[in-house]
N, CA, C and O of each residue as an XYZ file, in Angstrom:
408
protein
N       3.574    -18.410     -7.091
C       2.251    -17.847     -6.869
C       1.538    -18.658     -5.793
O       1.248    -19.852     -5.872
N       1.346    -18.000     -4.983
C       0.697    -18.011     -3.724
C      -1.353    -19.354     -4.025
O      -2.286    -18.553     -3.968
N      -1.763    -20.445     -4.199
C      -2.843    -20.546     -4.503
C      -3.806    -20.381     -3.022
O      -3.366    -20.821     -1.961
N      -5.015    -19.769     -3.099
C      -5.961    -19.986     -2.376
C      -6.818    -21.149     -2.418
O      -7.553    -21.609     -3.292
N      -6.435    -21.614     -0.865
C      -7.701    -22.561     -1.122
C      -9.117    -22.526     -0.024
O      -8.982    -22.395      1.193
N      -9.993    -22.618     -0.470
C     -11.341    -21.943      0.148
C     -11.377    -23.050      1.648
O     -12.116    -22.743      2.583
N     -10.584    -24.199      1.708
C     -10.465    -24.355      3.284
C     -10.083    -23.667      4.254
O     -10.697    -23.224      5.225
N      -8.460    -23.561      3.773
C      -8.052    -22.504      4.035
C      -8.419    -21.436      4.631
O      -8.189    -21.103      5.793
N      -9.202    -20.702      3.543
C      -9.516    -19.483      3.940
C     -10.725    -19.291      4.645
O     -10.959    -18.091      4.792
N     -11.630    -20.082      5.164
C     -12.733    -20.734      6.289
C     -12.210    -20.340      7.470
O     -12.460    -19.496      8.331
N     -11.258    -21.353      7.230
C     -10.810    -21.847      9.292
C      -9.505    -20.408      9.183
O      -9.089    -20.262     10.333
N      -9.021    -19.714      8.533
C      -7.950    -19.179      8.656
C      -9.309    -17.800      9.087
O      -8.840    -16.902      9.786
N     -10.537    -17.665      8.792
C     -11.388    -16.324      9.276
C     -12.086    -17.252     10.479
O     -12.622    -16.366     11.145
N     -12.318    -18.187     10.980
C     -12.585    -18.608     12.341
C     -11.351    -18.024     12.958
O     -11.309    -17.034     13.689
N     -10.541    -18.632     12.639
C      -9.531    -18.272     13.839
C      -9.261    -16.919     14.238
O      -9.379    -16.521     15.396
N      -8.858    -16.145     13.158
C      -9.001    -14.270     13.340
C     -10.006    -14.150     14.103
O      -9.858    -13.889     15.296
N     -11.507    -14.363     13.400
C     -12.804    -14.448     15.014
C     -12.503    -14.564     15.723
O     -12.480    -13.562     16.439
N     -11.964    -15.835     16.298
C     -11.808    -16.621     17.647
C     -10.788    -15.322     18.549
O     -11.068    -14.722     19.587
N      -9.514    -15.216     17.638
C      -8.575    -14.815     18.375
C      -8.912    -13.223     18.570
O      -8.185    -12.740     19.438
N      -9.607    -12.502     18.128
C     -10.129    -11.206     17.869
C     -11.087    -11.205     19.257
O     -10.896    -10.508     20.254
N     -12.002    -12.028     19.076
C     -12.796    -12.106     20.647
C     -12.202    -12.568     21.711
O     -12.380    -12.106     22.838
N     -11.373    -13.613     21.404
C     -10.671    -13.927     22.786
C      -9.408    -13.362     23.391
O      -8.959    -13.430     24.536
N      -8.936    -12.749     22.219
C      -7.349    -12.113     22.700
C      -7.455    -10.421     22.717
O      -6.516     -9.887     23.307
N      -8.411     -9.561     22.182
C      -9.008     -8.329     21.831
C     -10.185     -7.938     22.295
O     -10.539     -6.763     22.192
N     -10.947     -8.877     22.869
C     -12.502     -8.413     23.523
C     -13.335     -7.845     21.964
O     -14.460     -7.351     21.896
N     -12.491     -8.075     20.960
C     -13.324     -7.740     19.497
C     -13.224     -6.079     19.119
O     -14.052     -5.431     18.479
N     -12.212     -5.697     19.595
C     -11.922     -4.419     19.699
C     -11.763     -3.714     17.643
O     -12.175     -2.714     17.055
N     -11.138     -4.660     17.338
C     -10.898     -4.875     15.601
C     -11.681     -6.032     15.009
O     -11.372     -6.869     14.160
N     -12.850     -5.816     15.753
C     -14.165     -6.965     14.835
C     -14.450     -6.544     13.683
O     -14.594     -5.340     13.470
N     -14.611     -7.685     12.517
C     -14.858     -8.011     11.622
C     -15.545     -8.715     11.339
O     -15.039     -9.818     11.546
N     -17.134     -8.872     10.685
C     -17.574     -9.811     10.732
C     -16.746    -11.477      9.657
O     -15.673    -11.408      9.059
N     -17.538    -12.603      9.715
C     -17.683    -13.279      9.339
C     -18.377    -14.097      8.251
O     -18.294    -15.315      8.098
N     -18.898    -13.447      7.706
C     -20.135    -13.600      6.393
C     -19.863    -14.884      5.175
O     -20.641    -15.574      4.518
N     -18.383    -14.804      5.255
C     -17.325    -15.587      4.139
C     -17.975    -17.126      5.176
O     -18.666    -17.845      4.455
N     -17.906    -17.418      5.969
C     -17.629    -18.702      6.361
C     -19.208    -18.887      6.102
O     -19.423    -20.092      5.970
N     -20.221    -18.242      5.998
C     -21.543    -18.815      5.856
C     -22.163    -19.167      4.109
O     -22.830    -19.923      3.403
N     -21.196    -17.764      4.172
C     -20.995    -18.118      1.899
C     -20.961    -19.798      1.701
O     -21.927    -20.478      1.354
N     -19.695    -20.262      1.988
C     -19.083    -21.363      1.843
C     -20.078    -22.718      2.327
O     -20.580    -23.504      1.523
N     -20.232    -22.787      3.820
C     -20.882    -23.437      4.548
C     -22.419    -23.635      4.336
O     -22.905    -24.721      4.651
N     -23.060    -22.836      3.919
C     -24.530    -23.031      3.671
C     -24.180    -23.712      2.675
O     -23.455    -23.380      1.737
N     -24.873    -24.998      2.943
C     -24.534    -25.919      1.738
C     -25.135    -27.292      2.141
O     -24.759    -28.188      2.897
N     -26.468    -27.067      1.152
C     -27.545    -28.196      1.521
C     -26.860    -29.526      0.522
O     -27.233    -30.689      0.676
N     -26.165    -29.253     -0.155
C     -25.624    -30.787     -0.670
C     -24.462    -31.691      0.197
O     -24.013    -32.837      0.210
N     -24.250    -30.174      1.031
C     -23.211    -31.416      2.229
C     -24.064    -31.189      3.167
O     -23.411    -31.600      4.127
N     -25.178    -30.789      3.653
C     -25.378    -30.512      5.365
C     -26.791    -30.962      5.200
O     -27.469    -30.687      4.210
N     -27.215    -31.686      6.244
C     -28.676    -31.375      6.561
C     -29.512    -30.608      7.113
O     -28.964    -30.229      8.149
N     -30.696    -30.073      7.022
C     -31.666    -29.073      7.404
C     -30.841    -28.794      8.800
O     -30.226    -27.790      9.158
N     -30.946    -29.406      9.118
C     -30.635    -29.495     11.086
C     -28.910    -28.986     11.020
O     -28.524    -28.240     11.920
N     -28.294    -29.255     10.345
C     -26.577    -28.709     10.408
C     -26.261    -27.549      9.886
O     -25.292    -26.822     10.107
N     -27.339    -27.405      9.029
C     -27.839    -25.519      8.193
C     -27.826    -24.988      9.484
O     -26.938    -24.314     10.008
N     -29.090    -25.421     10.034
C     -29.505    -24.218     11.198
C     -28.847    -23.854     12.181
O     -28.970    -22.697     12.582
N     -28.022    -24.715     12.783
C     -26.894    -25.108     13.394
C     -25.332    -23.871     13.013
O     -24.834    -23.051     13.783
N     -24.948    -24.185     11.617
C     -24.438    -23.642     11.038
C     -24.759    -21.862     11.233
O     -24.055    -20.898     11.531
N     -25.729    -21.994     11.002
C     -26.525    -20.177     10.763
C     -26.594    -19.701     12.150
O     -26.288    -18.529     12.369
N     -26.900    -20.342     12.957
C     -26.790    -19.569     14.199
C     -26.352    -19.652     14.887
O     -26.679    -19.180     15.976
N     -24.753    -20.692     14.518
C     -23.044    -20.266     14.608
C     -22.453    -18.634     14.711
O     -22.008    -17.842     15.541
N     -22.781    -18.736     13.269
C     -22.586    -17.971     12.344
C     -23.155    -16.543     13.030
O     -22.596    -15.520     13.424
N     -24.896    -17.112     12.957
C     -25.299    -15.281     13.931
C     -24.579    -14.886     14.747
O     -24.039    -13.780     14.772
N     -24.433    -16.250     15.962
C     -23.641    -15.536     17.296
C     -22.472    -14.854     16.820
O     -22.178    -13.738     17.247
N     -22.010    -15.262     16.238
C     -20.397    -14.733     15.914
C     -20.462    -12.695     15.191
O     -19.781    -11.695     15.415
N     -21.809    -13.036     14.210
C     -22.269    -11.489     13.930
C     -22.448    -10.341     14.492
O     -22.216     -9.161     14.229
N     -23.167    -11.281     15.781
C     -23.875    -10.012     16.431
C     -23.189    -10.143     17.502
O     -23.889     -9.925     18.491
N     -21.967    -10.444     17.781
C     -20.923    -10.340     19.147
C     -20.091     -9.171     18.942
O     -18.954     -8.953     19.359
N     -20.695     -8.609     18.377
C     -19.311     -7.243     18.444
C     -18.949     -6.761     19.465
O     -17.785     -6.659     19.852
N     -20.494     -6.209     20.323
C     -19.979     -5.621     21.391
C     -19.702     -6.750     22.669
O     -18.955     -6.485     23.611
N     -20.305     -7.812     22.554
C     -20.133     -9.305     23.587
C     -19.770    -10.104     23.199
O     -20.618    -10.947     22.906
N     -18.253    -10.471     22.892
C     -17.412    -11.288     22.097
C     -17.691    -12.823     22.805
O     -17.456    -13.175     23.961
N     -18.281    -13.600     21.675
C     -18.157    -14.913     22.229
C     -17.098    -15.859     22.370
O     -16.785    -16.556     21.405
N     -16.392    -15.982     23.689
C     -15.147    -16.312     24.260
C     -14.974    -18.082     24.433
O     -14.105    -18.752     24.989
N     -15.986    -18.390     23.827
C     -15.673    -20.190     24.310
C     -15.335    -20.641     22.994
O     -15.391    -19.891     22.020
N     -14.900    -22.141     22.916
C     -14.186    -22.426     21.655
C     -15.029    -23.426     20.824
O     -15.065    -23.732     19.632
N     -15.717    -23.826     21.981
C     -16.731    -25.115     21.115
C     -17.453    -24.259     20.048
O     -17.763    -24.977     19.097
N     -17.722    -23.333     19.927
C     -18.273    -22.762     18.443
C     -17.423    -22.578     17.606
O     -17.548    -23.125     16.510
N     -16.531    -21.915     17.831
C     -15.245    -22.056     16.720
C     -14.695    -23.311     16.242
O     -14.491    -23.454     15.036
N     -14.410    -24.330     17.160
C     -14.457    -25.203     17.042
C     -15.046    -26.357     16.008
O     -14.505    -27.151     15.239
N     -16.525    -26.041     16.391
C     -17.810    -27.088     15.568
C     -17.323    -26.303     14.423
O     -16.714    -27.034     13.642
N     -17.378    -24.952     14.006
C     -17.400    -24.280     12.311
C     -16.097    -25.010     11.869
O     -16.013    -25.129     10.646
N     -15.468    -25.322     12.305
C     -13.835    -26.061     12.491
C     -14.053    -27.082     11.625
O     -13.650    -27.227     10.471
N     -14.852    -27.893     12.422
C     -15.493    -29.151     12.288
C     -16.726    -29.447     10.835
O     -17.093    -30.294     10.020
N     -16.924    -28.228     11.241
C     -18.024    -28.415      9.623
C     -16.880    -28.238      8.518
O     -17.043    -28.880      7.481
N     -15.887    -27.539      8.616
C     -14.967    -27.171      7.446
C     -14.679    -28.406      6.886
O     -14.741    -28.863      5.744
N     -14.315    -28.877      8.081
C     -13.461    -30.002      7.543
C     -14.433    -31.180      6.548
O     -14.103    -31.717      5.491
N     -15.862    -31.339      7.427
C     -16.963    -31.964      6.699
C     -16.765    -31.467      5.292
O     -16.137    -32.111      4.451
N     -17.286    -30.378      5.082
C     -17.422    -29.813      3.680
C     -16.190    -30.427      2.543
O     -16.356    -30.741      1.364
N     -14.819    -30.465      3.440
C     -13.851    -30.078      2.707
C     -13.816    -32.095      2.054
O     -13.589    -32.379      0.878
N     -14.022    -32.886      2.873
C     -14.238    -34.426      2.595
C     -14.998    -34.414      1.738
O     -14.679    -34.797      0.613
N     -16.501    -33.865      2.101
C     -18.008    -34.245      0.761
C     -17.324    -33.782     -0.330
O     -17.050    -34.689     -1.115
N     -16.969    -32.754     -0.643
C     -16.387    -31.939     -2.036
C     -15.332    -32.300     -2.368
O     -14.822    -31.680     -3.301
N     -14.488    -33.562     -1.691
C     -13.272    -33.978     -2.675
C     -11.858    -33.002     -2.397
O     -10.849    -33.183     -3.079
N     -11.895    -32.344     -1.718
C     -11.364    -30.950     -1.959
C      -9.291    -31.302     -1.715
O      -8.758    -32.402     -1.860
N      -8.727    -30.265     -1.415
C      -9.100    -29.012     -1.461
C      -9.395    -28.352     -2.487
O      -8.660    -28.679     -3.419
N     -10.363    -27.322     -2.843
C     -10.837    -26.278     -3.922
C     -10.456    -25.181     -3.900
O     -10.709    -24.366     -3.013
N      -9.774    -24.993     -4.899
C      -8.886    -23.276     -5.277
C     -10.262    -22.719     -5.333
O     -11.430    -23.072     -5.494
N      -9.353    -21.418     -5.067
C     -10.828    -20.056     -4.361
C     -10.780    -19.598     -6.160
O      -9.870    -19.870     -6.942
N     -11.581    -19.122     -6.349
C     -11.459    -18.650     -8.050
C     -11.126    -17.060     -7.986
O     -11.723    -16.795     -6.943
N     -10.621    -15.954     -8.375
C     -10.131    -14.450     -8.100
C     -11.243    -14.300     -8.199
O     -11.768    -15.116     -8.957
N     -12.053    -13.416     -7.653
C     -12.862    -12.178     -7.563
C     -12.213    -11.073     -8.698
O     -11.326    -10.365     -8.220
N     -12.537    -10.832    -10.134
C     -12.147     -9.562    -10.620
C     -12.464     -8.144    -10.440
O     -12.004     -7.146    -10.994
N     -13.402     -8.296     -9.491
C     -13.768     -7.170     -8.554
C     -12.465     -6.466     -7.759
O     -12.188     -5.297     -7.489
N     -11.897     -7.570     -7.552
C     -11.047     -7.566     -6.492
C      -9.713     -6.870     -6.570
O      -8.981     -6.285     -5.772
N      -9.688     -7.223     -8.086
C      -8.209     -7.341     -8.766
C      -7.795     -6.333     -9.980
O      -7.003     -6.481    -10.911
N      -8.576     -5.339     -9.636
C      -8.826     -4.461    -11.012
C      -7.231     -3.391    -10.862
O      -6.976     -2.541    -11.715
């Protein structure tokens, strides 16, 4: 059995982003919403790495039709993962969604 782990599955939806805008012009965009779930997270981040974080996160939302093509944003969310994934001890199994699994 296959486990999820919520690092993992962060940087594994940056990269689909990344490679979706940079290799597709975002032609099969999807947003990103999962990496802000995770990441908003005032017990690892400060006010200033929230906001930072969030309007990562926007650009990446509202690029559907103007795919943002540079890497230092993908990158930094990269970079926060990894933050998160140190403060929390991790790695942390994703828990099933029974929504999901019916």
């Amino acid at each position: 059995m296959v486990k999820h782990i919520i690092e993992g599955e962060v940087i594994r939806t940056i990269e689909k982003l990344r490679f979706e805008a940079q290799g597709n012009g975002n032609a099969n965009w999807d947003g990103g919403l999962y990496i802000l779930d995770v990441l908003n997270d005032p017990d690892v981040f400060s006010t200033a790495m929230l906001a930072e974080i969030k309007a990562d996160v926007h650009t990446l939302l509202t690029s559907a039709e103007d795919p943002y093509l540079e890497d230092d944003l993908y990158d930094r969310l990269t970079d926060r993962v990894i933050e998160w994934h140190i403060s929390k001890g991790g790695p942390i199994k994703r828990e099933k969604n029974p929504q999901l699994y019916r």
